[in-house]
N, C-alpha and C positions, 0 to 999 in steps of 0.2 A: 504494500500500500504506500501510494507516493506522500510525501509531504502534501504536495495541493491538493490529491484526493481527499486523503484525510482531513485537512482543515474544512476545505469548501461543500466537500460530501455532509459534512457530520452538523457543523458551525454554522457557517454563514455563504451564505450561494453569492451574496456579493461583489465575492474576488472572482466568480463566474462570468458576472453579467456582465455584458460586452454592445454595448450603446451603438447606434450605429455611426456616434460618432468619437466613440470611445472618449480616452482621456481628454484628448481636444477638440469636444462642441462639435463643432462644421467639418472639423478636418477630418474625412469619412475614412482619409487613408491610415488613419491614425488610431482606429480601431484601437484600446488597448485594456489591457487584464488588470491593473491598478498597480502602481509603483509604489510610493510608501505606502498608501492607506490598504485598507483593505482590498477593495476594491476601484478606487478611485484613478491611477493613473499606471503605468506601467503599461507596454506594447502587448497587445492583444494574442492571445498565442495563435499563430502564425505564423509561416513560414518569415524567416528573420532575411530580410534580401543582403544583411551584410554582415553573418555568420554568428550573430551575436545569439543562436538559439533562440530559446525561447525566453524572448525579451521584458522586462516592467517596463513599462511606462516611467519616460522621463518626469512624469508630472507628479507623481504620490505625493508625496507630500509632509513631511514631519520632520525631527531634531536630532545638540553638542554638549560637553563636561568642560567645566572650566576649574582653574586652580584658586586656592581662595587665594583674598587679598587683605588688602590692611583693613582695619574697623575703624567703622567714623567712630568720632568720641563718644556721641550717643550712643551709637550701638554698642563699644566696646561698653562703657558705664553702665548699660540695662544689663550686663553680662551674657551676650549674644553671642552667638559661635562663628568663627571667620565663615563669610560666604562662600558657598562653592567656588568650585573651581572656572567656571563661566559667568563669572561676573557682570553680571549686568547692569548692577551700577549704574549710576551718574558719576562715580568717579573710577576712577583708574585701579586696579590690583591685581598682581599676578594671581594667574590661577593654575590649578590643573590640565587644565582643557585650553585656558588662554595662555598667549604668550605673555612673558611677564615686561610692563614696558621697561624695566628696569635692566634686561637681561634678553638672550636669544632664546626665547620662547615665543610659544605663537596660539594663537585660540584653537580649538578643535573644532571640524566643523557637525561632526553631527548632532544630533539635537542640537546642535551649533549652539552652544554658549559662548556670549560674548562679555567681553571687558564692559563696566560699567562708564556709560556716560558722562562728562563734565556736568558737574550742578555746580551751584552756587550756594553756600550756606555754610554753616559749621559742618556737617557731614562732609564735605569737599572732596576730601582724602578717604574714605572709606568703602564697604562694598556695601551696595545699594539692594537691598530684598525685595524692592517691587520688581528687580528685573530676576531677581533671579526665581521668585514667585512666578513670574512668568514664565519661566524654563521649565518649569515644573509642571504647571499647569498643561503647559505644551505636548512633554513629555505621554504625562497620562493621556493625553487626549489622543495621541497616538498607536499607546496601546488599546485604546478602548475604542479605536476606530477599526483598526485590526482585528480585533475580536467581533465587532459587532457588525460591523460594515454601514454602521447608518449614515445614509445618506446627506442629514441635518448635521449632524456633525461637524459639517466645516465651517456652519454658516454659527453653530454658537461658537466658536471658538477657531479661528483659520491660525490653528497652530505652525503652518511652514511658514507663512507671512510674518508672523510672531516670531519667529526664530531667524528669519532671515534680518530679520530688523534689528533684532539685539546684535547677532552676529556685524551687521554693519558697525554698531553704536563700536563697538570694541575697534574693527578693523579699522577704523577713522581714529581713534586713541592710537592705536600701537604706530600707526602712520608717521608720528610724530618723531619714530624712528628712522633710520635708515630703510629705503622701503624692502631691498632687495632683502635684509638681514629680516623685517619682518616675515617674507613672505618662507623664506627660507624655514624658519622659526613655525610659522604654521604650519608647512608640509610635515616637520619633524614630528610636530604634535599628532597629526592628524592619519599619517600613514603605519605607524608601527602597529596600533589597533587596528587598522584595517589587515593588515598583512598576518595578524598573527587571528584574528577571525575567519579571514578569507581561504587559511590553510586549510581550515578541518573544512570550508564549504566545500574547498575545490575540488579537496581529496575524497569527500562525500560523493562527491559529481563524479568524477572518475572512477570511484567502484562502481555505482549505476549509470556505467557504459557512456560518459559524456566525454566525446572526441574534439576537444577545442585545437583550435587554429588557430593563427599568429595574431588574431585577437585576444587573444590569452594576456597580451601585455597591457591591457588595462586593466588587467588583477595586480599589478606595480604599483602603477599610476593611474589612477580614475579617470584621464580625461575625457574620455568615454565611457562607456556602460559596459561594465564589464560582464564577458559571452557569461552563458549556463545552459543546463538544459531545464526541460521543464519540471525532472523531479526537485530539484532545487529550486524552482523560481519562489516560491516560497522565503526563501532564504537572501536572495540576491534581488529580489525585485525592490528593495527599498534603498538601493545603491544610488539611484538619482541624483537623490540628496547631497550625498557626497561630492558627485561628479559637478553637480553644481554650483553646489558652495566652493570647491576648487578653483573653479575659473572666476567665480567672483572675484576671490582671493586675490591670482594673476591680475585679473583687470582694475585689484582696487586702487592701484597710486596712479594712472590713468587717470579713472573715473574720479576718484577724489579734487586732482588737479582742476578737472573740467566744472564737476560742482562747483569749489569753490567760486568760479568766474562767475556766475548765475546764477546759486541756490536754487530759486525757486522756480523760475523758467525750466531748468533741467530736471527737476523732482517731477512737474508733470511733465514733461515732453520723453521719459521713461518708460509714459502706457502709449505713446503711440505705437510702439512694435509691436506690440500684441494684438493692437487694431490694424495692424496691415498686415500681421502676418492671417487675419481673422477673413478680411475683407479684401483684401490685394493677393497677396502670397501669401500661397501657404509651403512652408519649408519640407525638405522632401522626407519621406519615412526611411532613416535612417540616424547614426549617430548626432552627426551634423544635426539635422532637423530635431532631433531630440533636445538637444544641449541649446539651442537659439530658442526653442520654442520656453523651457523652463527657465532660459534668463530673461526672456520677454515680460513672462509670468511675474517674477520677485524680483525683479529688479526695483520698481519701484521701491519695496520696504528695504531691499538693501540700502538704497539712497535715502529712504528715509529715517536710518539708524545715523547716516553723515549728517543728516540736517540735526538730529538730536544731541551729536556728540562737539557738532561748530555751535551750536545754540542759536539756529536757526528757527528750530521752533518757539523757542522762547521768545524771541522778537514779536510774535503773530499773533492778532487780537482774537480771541474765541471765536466771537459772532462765523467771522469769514471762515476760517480753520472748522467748525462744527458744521457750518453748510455744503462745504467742501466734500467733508467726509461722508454726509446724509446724502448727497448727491450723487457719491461713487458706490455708495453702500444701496442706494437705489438703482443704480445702472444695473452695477454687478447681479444682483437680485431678480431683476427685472428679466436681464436673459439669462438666465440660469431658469427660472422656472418656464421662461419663452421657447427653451429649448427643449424642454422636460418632453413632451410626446417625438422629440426625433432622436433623440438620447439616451431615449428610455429612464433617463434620471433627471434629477436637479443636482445631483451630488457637484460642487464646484470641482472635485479631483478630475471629473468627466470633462468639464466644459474652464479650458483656460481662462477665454476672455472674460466670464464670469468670476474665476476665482480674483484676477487680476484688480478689478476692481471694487470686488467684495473686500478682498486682503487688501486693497489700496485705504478705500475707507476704517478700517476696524482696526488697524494697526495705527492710522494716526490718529485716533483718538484717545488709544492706549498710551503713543507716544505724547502725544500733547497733554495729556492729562499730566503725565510726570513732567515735561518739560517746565511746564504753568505749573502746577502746583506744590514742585518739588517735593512728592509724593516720595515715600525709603521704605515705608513699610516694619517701619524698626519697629511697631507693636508687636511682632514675630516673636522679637526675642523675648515676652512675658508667656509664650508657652513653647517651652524647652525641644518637647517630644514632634514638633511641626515643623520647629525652626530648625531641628536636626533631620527630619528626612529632607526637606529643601537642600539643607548643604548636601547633603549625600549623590539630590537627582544632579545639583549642579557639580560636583565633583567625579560624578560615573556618568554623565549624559550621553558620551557617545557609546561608553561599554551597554548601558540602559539598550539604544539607539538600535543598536549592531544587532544585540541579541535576543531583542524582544519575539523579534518574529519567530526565531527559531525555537523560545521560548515555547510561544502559542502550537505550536506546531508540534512540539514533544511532550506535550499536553494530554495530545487525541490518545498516540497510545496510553501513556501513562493512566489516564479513565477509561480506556477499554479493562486494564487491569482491574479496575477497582470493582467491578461487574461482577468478577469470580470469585468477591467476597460478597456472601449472603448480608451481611450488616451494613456492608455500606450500597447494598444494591435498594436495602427495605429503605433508608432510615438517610442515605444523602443525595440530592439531587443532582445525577448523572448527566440527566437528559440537557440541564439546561446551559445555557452560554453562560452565565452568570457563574456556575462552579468553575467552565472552563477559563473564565476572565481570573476568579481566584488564583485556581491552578498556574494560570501563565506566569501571575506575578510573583508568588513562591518562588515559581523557577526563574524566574526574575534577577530576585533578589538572592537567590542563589549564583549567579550568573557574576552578581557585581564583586563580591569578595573575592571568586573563586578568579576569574579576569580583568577587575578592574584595574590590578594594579601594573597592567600592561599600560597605562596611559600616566600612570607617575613617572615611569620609566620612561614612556617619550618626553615626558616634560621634565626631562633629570633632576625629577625626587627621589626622596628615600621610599621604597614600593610600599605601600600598605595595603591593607585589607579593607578599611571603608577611609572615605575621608577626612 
């Protein structure tokens, strides 16, 4: 029994369903099986025209681990725990997952945790917990879209948008460095997890008979989607992310450069590529078209983590900035459900254009609310036991990231087991998604002690066991 048999047979048909415009709305060629999410984004199984097997969708959609950093003096004084290691902050701290600005380290990208944002105030210097609350949040929503495949799902919460934004706020902080040494600093961070994950996927693949080709070398380097076959898509369909946040990465002393001439001119003129690749071109079904179509997507929240971390937002009066957002959050919405009978969904993982400007809106209001109201979140640290799984998600975000799906997936068997006990077959609920949601995260969180401290070691710490 394959991994996606298993999950999608037993779980959730979700990661089945194949819209007829798959992950990308209109783009009919683009048919696909769901990348990060459940079902939401990832190449449609079909024949792969450029050997990449049976491909995810570059679109999925979900999260990074960062290292902690310094504590504002508030926080340190409430007796608060260093934040994760993906700082998301408004201000600066190395982390696990981030590069530290201080040193050659660099953010990680999955669940992509980023360095915390410039504020203003006494907190200045410390790690910021509304972002890293938000990593968290992200996080979970990831796995609980995986497990459930619900379609609404993106629209409470557009966790890749959310993650690509912190990740910016950070990579516009560490910029501050030399860039090549940051960008260097990030791959360090960001590849050794992938590689020492990627080992047991590939060697999985390769005892069930998967013959890769000299695509194989984007299991190195992500710049592409790296091949699989289909009993593993399961496992490797949530790679996008990576491959995406990678190239942001490369293009962010560019793109920073360019921001900074026009802030805000450039911030929106960021969704036009997704409206021509909507309505003009549509990019062709392959890697290439993969990788343009998801930078199309996120780019704007990447940008809009720079406008956060230059305090760009902070300049901008509510009124315009809240209309702004209701009006994107209205677009996006609008064809998302407009599209629902040819789609077969509203799910945004399905339909870019829609995500683009749902996650355009919802993210800067998230953003602007911290920017404006220099929001920290420091009431965290009056309960112990919360403000400690936070640091944790932000300290293992990408180990969380990498290993959730495989998580979910070793799940099925493990509850087929529990059948051929009489007690637990009277007396626990087998049947429903809800045990297997538990189940996942157990192995979860078994997952992070047992591998997490492969991302200390990128980021040259001393390894531990939780953060």
């Amino acid at each position: 029994m394959s991994w996606d048999q298993s999950r999608q047979g037993q779980y959730h048909q979700g990661h089945d369903q194949q819209g007829q415009y798959g992950q990308y709305g209109q783009y009919g060629q683009y048919a696909q099986q769901g990348h990060g999410y459940a079902h939401g984004s990832g190449y449609v199984q079909q024949s792969d025209p450029y050997g990449h097997g049976e491909q995810s969708d570059p679109y999925g959609r979900d999260p990074q681990p960062r290292a902690y950093g310094e504590l504002s003096p508030e926080y340190a004084a409430a007796g608060g725990v260093p934040a994760a290691p993906h700082g998301w902050g408004p201000t600066e701290s190395p982390s696990p997952a981030e590069p530290d600005p201080g040193g050659d380290t660099a953010e990680q990208p999955v669940p992509a945790p980023e360095e915390p944002a410039p504020r203003t105030g006494a907190g200045a210097q410390g790690r910021d917990r509304y972002f890293d609350a938000l990593r968290a949040v992200a996080l979970v929503r990831v796995v609980t879209y995986h497990t459930f495949g619900w379609a609404w799902a993106g629209l409470v919460f557009p966790s890749m948008g959310v993650m690509f934004a912190l990740a910016g706020t950070l990579m516009a902080k560490s910029l501050e460095r030399p860039a090549l040494k940051v960008v260097r600093s990030r791959m360090r961070r960001l590849l050794p997890p992938f590689w020492f994950w990627g080992f047991f996927v590939v060697v999985a693949m390769l005892i069930h008979d998967w013959m890769p080709g000299w695509q194989i070398v984007f299991w190195f380097v992500p710049v592409g989607d790296p091949p699989g076959n289909q009993w593993g898509v399961q496992a490797w369909e949530i790679l996008w992310y990576l491959r995406t946040y990678l190239w942001l990465v490369l293009l962010s002393p560019l793109l920073l450069r360019i921001f900074r001439k026009a802030p805000i001119p450039v911030l929106l003129l960021s969704l036009v590529p997704i409206v021509v690749f909507q309505y003009v071109w549509q990019p062709p079904y392959d890697r290439f078209g993969s990788a343009l179509t998801d930078l199309a997507t996120y780019g704007f929240c990447w940008l809009l983590g720079f406008a956060h971390r230059e305090g760009v937002l902070q300049r901008l009066r509510p009124g315009p900035v809240v209309l702004a957002s209701l009006a994107a959050l209205a677009s996006g919405g609008w064809y998302a459900f407009a599209q629902r009978a040819a789609a077969g969904t509203y799910d945004l993982d399905e339909i870019p254009l829609a995500q683009a400007f749902w996650s355009a809106g919802f993210v800067t209001l998230l953003m602007y609310f911290k920017a404006y109201y220099d929001v920290d979140f420091a009431w965290l640290t009056r309960f112990r036991r919360l403000d400690r799984i936070v640091t944790i998600f932000n300290g293992r975000a990408v180990t969380i990231y990498l290993w959730h799906e495989i998580a979910l997936v070793l799940a099925v068997p493990l509850i087929d087991q529990f059948w051929k006990v009489p007690a637990f077959e009277k007396w626990l609920p087998l049947e429903s998604q809800w045990f297997m949601f538990g189940i996942g995260w157990l192995l979860i969180w078994i997952a992070v002690p047992l591998f997490g401290w492969v991302e200390d070691v990128a980021a040259r710490k001393k390894p531990r066991l939780l953060p």
